[in-house]
KEFIVEX-176307 format. One record per residue (C-alpha): residue number from 1; chain; x, y, z. Coordinates in Angstrom, 3 decimals. Example, Ala and Ser with C-alpha at 12.3 -4.5 7.8 and 13.67 -1.06 7.14 Angstrom:
! KEFIVEX-176307
(1,'A',(12.300,-4.500,7.800));
(2,'A',(13.670,-1.060,7.140));
//
This chain:
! KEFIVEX-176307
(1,'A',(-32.142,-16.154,-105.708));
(2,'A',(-32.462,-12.768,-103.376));
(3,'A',(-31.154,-12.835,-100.029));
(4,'A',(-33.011,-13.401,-97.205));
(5,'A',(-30.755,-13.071,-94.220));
(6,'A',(-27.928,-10.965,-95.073));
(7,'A',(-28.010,-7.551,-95.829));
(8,'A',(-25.720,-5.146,-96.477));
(9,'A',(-23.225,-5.755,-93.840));
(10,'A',(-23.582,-9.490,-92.381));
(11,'A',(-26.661,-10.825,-90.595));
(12,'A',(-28.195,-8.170,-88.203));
(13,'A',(-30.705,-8.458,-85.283));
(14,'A',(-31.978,-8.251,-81.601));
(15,'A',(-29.948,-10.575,-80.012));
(16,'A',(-31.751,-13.575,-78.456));
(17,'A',(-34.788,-12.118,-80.740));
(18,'A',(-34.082,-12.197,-84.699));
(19,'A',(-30.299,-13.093,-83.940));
(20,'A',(-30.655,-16.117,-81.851));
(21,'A',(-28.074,-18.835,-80.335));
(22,'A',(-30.059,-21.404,-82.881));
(23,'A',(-29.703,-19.649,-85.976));
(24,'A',(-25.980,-18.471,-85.274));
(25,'A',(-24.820,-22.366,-84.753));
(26,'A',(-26.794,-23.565,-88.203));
(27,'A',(-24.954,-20.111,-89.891));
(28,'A',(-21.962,-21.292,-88.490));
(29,'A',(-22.456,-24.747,-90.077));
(30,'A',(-24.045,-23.466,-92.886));
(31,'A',(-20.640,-21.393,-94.005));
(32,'A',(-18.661,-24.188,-92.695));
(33,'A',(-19.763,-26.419,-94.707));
(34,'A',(-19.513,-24.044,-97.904));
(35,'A',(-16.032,-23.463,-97.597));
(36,'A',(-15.569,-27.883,-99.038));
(37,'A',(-12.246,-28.789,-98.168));
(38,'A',(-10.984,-31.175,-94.766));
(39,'A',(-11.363,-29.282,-91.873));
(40,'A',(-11.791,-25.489,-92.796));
(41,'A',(-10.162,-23.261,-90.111));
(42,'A',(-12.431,-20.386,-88.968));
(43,'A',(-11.896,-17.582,-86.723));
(44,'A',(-13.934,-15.833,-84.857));
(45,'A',(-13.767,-12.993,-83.161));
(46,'A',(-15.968,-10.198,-81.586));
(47,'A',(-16.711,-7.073,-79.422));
(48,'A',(-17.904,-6.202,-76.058));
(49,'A',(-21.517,-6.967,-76.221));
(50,'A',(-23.136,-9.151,-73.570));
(51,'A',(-24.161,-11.244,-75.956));
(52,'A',(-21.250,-11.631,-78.136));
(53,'A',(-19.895,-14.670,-75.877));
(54,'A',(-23.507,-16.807,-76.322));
(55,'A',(-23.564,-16.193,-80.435));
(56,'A',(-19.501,-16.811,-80.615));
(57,'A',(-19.833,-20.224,-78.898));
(58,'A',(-22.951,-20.762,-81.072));
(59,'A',(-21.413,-20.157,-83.847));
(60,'A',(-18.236,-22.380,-82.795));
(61,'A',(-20.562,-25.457,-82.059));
(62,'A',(-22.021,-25.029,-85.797));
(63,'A',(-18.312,-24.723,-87.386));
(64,'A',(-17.198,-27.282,-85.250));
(65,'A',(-20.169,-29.926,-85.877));
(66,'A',(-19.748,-29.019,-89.619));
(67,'A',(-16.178,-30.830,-89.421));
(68,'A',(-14.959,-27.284,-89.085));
(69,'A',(-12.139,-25.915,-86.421));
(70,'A',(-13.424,-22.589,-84.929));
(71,'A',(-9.983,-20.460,-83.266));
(72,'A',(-11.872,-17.846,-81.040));
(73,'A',(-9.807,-14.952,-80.925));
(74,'A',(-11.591,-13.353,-78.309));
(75,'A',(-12.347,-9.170,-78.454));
(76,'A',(-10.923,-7.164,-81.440));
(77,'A',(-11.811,-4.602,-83.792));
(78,'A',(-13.509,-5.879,-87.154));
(79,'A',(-10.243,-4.936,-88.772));
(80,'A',(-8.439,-7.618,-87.293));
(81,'A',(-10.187,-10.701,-88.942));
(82,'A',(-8.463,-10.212,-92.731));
(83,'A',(-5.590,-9.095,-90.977));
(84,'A',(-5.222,-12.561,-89.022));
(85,'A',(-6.468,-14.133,-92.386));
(86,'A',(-3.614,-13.112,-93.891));
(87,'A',(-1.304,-14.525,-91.304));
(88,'A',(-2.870,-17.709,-90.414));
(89,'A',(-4.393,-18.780,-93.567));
(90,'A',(-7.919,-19.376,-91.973));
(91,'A',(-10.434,-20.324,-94.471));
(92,'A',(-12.786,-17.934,-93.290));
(93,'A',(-13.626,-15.286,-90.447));
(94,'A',(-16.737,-14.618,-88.578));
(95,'A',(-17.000,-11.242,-86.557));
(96,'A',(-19.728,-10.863,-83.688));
(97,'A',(-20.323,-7.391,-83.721));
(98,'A',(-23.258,-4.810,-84.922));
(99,'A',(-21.025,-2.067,-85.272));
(100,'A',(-22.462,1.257,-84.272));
(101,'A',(-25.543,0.534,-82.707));
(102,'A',(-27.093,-0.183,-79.018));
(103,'A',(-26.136,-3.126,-77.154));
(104,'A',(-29.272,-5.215,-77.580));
(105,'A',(-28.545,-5.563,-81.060));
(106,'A',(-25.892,-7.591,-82.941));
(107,'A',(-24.531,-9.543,-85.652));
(108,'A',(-22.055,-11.821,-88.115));
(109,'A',(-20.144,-10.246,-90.821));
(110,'A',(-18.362,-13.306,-92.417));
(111,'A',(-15.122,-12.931,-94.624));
(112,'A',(-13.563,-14.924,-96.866));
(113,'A',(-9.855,-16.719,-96.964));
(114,'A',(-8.653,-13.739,-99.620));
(115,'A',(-9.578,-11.308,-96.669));
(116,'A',(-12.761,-9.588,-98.481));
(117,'A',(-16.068,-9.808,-96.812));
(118,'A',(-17.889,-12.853,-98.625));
(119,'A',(-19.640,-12.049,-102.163));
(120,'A',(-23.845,-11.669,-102.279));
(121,'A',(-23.276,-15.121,-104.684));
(122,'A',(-21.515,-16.746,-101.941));
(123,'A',(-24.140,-15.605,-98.748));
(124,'A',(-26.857,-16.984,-101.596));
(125,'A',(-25.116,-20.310,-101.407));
(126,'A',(-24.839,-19.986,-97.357));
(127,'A',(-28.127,-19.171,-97.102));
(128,'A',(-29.440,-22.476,-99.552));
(129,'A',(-27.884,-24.699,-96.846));
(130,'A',(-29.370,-23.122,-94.190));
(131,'A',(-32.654,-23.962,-95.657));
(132,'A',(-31.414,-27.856,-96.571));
(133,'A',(-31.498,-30.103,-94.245));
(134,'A',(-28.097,-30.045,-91.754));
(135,'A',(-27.618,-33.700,-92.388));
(136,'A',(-24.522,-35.659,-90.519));
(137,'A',(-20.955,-34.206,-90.521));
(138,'A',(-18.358,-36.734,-91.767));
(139,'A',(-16.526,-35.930,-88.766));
(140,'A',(-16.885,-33.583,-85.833));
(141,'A',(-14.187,-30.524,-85.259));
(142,'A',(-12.754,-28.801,-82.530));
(143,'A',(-13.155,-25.758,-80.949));
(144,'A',(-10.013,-23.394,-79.488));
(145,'A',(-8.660,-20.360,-78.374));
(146,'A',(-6.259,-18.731,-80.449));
(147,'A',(-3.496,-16.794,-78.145));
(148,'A',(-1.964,-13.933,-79.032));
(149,'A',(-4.263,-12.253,-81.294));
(150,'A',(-4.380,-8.462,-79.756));
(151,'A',(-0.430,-8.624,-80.071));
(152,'A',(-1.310,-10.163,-83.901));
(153,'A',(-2.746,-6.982,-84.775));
(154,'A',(-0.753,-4.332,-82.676));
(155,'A',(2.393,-5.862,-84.028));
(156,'A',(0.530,-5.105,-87.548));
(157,'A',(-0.021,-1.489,-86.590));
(158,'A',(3.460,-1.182,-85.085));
(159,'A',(5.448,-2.357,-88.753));
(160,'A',(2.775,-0.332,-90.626));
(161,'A',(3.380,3.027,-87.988));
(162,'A',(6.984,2.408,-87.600));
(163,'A',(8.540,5.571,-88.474));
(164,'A',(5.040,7.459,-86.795));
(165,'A',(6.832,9.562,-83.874));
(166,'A',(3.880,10.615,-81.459));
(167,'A',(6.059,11.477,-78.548));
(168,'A',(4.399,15.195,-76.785));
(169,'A',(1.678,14.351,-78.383));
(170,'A',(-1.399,14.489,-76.219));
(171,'A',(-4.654,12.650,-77.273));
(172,'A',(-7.995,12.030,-75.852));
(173,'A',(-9.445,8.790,-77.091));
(174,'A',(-12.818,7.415,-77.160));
(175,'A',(-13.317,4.087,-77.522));
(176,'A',(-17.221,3.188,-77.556));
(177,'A',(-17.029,1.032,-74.613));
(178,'A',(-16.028,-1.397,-77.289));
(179,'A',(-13.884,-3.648,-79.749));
(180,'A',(-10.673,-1.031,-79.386));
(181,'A',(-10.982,-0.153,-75.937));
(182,'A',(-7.203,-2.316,-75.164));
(183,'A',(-5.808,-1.770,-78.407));
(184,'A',(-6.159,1.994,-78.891));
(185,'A',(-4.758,3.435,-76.524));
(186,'A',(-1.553,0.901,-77.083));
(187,'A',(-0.916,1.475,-79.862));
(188,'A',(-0.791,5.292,-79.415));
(189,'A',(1.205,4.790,-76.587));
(190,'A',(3.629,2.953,-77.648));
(191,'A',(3.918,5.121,-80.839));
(192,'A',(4.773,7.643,-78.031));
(193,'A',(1.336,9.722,-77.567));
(194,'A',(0.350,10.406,-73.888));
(195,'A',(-2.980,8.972,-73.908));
(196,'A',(-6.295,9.718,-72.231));
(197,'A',(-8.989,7.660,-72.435));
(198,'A',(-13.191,7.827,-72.360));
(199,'A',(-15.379,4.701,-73.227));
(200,'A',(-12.846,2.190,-72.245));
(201,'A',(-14.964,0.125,-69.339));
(202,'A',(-16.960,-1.985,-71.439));
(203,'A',(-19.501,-3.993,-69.218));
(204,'A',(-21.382,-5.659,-71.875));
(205,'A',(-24.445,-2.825,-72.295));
(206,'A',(-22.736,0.561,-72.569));
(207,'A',(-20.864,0.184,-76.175));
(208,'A',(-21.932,3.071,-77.846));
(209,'A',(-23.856,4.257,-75.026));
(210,'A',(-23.289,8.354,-75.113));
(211,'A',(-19.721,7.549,-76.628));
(212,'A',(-17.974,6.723,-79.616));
(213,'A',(-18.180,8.103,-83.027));
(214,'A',(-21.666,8.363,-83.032));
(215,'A',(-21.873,10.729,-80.172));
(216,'A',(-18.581,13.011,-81.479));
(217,'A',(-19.982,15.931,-79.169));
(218,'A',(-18.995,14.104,-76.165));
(219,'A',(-14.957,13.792,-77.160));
(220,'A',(-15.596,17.417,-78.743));
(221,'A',(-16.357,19.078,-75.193));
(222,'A',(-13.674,17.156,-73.159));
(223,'A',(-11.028,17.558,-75.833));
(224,'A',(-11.397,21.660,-74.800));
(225,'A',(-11.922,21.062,-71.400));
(226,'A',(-8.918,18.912,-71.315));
(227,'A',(-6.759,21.091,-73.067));
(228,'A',(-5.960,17.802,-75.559));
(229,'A',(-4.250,18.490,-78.687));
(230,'A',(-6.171,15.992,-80.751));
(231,'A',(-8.993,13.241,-80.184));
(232,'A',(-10.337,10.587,-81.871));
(233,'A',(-13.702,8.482,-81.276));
(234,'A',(-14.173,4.656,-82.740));
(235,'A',(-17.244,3.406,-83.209));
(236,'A',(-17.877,-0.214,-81.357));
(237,'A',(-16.486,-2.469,-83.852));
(238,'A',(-13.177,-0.312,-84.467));
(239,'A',(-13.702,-0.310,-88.239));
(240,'A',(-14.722,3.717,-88.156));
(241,'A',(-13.273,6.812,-86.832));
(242,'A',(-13.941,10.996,-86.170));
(243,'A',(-11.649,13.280,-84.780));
(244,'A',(-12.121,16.049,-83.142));
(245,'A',(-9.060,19.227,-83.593));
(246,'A',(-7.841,21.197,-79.915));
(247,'A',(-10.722,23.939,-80.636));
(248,'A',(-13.441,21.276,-80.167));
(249,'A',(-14.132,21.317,-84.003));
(250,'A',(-15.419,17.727,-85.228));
(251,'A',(-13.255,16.576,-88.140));
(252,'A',(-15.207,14.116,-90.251));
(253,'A',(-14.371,11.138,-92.972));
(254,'A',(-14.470,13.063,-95.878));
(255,'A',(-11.803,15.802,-94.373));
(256,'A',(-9.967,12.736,-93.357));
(257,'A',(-9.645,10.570,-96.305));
(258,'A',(-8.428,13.928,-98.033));
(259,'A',(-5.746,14.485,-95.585));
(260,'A',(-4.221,11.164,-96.010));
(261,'A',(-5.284,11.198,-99.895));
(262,'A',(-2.712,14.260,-100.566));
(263,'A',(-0.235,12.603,-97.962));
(264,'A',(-0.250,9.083,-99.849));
(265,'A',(-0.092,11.308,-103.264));
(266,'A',(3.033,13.301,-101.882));
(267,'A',(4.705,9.973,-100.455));
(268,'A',(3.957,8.080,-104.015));
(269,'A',(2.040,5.734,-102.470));
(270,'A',(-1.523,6.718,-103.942));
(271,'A',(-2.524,3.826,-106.280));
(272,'A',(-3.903,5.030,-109.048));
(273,'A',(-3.699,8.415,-108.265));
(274,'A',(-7.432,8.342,-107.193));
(275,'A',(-10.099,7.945,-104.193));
(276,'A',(-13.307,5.886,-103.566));
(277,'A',(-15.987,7.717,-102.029));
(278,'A',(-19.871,7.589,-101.582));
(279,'A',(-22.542,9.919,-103.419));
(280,'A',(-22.538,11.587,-99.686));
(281,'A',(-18.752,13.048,-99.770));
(282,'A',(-19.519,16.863,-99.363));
(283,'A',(-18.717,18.702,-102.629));
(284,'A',(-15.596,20.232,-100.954));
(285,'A',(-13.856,17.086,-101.040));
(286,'A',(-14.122,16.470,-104.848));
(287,'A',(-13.587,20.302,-105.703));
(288,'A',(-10.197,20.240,-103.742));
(289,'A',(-9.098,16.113,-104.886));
(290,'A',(-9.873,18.362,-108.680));
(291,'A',(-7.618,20.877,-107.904));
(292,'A',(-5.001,18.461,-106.881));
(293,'A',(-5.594,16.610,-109.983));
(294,'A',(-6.881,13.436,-107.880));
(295,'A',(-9.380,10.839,-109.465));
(296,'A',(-12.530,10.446,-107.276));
(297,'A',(-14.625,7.388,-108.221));
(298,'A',(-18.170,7.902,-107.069));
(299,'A',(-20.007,4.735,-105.896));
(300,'A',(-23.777,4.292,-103.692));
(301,'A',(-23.852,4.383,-99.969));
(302,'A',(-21.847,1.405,-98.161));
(303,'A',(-18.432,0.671,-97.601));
(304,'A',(-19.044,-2.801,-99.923));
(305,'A',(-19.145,0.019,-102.386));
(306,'A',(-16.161,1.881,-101.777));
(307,'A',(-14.492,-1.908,-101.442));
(308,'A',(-15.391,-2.592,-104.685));
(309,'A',(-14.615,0.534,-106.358));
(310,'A',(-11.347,0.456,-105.096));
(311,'A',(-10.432,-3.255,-106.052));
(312,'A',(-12.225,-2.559,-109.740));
(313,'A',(-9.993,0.997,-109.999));
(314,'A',(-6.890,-0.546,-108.468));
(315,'A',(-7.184,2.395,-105.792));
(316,'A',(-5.309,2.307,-102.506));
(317,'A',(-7.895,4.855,-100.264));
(318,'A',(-11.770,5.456,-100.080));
(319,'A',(-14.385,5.838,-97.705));
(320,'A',(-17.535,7.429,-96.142));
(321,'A',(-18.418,10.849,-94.857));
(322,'A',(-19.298,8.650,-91.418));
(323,'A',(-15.643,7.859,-91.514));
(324,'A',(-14.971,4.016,-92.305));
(325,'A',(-12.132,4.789,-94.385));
(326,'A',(-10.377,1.888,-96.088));
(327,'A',(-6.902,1.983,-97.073));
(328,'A',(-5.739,-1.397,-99.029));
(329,'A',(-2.578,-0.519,-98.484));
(330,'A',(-2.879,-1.352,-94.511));
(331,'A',(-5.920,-3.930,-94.992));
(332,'A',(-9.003,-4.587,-96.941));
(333,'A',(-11.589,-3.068,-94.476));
(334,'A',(-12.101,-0.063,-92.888));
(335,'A',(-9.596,0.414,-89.597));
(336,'A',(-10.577,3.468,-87.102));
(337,'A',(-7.255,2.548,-85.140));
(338,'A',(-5.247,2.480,-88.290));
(339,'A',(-7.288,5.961,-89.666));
(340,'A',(-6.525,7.600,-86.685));
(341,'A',(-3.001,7.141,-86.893));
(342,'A',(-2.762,7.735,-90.759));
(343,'A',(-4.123,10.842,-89.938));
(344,'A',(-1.313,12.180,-87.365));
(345,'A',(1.108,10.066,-89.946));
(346,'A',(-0.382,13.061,-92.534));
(347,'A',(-0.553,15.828,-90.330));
(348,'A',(3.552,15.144,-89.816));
(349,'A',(3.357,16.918,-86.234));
(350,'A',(0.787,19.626,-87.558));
(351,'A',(-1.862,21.106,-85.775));
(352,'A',(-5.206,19.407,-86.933));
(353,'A',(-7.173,22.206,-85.915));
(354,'A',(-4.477,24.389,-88.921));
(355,'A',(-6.104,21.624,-91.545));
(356,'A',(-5.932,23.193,-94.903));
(357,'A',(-6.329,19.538,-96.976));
(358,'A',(-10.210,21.172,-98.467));
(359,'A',(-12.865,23.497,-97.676));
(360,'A',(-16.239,22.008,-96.585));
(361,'A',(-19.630,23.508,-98.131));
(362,'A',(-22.187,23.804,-96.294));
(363,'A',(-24.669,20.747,-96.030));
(364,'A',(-28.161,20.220,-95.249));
(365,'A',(-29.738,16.917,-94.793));
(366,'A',(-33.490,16.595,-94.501));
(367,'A',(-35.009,13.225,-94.316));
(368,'A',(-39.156,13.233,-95.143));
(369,'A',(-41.006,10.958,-93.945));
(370,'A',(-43.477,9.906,-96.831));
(371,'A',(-46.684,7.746,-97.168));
(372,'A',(-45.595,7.150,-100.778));
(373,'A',(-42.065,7.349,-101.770));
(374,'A',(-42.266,7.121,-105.185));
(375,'A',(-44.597,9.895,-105.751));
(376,'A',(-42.627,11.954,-103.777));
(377,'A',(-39.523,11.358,-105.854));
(378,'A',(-41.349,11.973,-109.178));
(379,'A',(-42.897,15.077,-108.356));
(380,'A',(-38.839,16.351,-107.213));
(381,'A',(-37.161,14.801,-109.979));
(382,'A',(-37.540,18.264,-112.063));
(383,'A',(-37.292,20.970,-109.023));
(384,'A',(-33.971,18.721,-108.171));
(385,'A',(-32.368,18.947,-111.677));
(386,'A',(-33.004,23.061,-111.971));
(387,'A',(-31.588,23.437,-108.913));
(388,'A',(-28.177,21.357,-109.431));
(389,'A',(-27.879,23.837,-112.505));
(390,'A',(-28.183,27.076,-110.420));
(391,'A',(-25.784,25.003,-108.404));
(392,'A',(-23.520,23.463,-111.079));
(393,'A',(-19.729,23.907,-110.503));
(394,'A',(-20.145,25.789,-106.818));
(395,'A',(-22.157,22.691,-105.408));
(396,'A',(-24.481,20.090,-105.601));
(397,'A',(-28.170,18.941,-105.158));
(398,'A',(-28.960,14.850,-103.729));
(399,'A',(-32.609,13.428,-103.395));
(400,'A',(-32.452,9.727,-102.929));
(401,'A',(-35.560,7.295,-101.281));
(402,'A',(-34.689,5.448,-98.574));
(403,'A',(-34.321,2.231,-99.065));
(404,'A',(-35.435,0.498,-95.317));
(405,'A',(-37.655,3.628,-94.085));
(406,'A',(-40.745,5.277,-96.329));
(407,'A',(-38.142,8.334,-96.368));
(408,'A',(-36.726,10.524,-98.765));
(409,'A',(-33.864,12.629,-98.227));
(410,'A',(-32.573,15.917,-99.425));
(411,'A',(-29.122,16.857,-99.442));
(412,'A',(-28.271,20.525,-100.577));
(413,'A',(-24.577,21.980,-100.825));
(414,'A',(-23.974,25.374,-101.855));
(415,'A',(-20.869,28.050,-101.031));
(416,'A',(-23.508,29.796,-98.806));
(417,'A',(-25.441,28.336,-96.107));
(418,'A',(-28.401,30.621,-96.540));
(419,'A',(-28.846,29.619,-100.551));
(420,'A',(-28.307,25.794,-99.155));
(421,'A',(-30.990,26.389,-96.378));
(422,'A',(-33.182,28.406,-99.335));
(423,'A',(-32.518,25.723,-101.778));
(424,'A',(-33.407,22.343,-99.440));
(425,'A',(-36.493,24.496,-98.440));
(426,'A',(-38.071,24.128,-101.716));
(427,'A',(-37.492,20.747,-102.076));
(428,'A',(-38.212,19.143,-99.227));
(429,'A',(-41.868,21.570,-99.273));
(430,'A',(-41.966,19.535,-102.863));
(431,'A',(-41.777,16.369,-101.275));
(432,'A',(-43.499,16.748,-98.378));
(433,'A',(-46.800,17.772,-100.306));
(434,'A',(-46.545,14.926,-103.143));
(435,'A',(-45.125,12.517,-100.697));
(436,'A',(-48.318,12.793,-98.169));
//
């Protein structure tokens, strides 16, 4: 059976809309009641969004009438749930969070006792007893806060960062208005970083509100105007992160997961000697992992992707251009807090904005909207493969259909950005007349 309610990352929706209080308590029971066992222990834990506190005690009335004990661990990044897996031994973790976008939205990402985010075969099952009748619990649970869970995860950071010396180090950080806002600029402080903050006065409806790492530009101009040597921006769950050098340039994932990629291969602790990263990465990234003689495993768009890559190559780092970068060696998710300090820990008291870990191409991303998709992509199939050829071993050519939007996007990379421009041009005229 397909799917219904989950999608890529969790169940997503308006909140109070698609996402109501109803269906969060029988999702909570639901995935109670598949984990068997007496009593399955189940965190939860969430961000800043108004109505993160309605679905969390929805969801611990459906774990806790499944027999279930929900801990509520009150306001962390995403990170944190496999993290507190690991210590506590919960049986699973629910996180109340839609990452990135506005406040009216939100969601459930559930993961399971090994620490992964739960298997399509396993949301199947949750989503068959959804549609079964709830029945009667044998017993009725209990429902608690769990103390101590920031310090759970700082404490993580802190043996992880141990030896990471930030002391003169000045950093501007941007926290969303969300999930890191306490955390962040903690843990940099207490690695020895003075710390300035933006996006740190959550009040339930400004996460990712003009901040955060989907509105870099904003850290970019007050990192310069600051005179800040570094800054980094999380997006409102904590699981991504940009940064942004002391000139105001914006330094994305793929420049960071190659950074720490030749740091982890100098230190000897590169599993595998390879990467995980998405069809996206920029074409820089896999010409300079080449030259370092660096596997790069390849995998579709989603950090499930990279996850899985990583676990089937026995890899230790991956991630996307966006900058959810995963590193198993820290955790089994991405971790902007953790990124951002993997990055100084690879820059060993470097300037960023002196980065010399691979050279970008130039990029250009169209997306066309179509009336038919599939005619589109037919009629570009051919122009798309001559012009990877002209392109072949200097860059790169990407046309891919959307697969939510009637959308198809071109992605050109080339050493010059007037044969990328000249290049994505012809394509996109391609699919804009076949496409309708």
């Amino acid at each position: 059976m397909a799917r219904q309610l989950f999608g890529t990352d969790g169940v997503r929706g308006v909140a109070g809309e698609q996402l109501t209080a109803e269906l969060a308590l029988a999702l909570g029971r639901a995935a109670t009641g598949e984990c068997g066992g007496e009593r399955p222990s189940v965190l939860v834990i969430r961000d800043t969004r108004e109505s993160g506190e309605m679905l969390e005690a929805a969801l611990a009335a459906g774990i806790s009438s499944a027999g279930g004990e929900a801990l509520l661990g009150g306001v962390l990044p995403t990170p944190a749930a496999p993290l507190l897996i690991d210590r506590y031994g919960f049986d699973l973790a629910a996180v109340v969070s839609a990452s990135h976008n506005p406040y009216r939205d939100n969601g459930i990402k559930l993961f399971g006792a090994d620490g992964y985010k739960l298997t399509d075969a396993r949301e199947e099952a949750i989503e068959v007893r959804l549609g079964a009748s709830a029945g009667r619990s044998p017993a009725i649970g209990r429902v608690r806060a769990l103390r101590g869970t920031r310090e759970d995860y700082l404490r993580a950071l802190d043996a992880r960062f141990a030896d990471l010396d930030l002391a003169g180090l000045d950093v501007l950080l941007d926290c969303a208005n969300g999930a890191t806002y306490r955390v962040a600029p903690e843990i940099f402080r207490r690695r020895g970083a003075r710390v300035t903050t933006i996006g740190c006065e959550p009040d339930g409806r400004n996460i990712n509100d003009g901040v955060g790492s989907t509105h870099i530009d904003s850290l970019a101009g007050a990192v310069v105007a600051g005179g800040h040597d570094i800054g980094f921006a999380f997006d409102g769950d904590g699981d991504r992160v940009l940064a942004v050098d002391r000139r105001g340039a914006i330094v994305d994932g793929d420049e960071l997961i190659a950074l720490a990629a030749l740091h982890l291969r100098r230190c000897g602790r590169l599993s595998g000697n390879g990467v995980a990263v998405t069809v996206m990465t920029n074409y820089g990234f896999h010409s300079a992992m080449r030259e370092a003689s660096i596997d790069v495993a390849t995998t579709g768009v989603g950090d499930r992707y990279v996850l899985e890559a990583l676990r089937e190559r026995g890899f230790t780092l991956g991630g996307e251009q966006s900058g959810h970068i995963i590193d198993m060696g820290f955790v089994p998710s991405g971790d902007g807090v953790a990124s951002a300090l993997l990055t100084l820990e690879a820059l060993a008291g470097e300037d960023l904005a002196e980065r010399h870990a691979m050279r970008k191409l130039p990029q250009r991303l169209v997306n066309c909207r179509v009336a038919d998709r599939d005619a589109a992509m037919t009629a570009v199939v051919a122009a798309a493969e001559a012009e990877n050829a002209v392109l072949e071993g200097r860059g790169r050519v990407l046309v891919r259909p959307s697969g939510t939007e009637q959308l198809v996007r071109v992605m050109v990379e080339a050493p010059d950005g007037a044969e990328c421009d000249a290049a994505c041009a012809r394509l996109v005229a391609i699919v804009e007349a076949a496409g309708g």
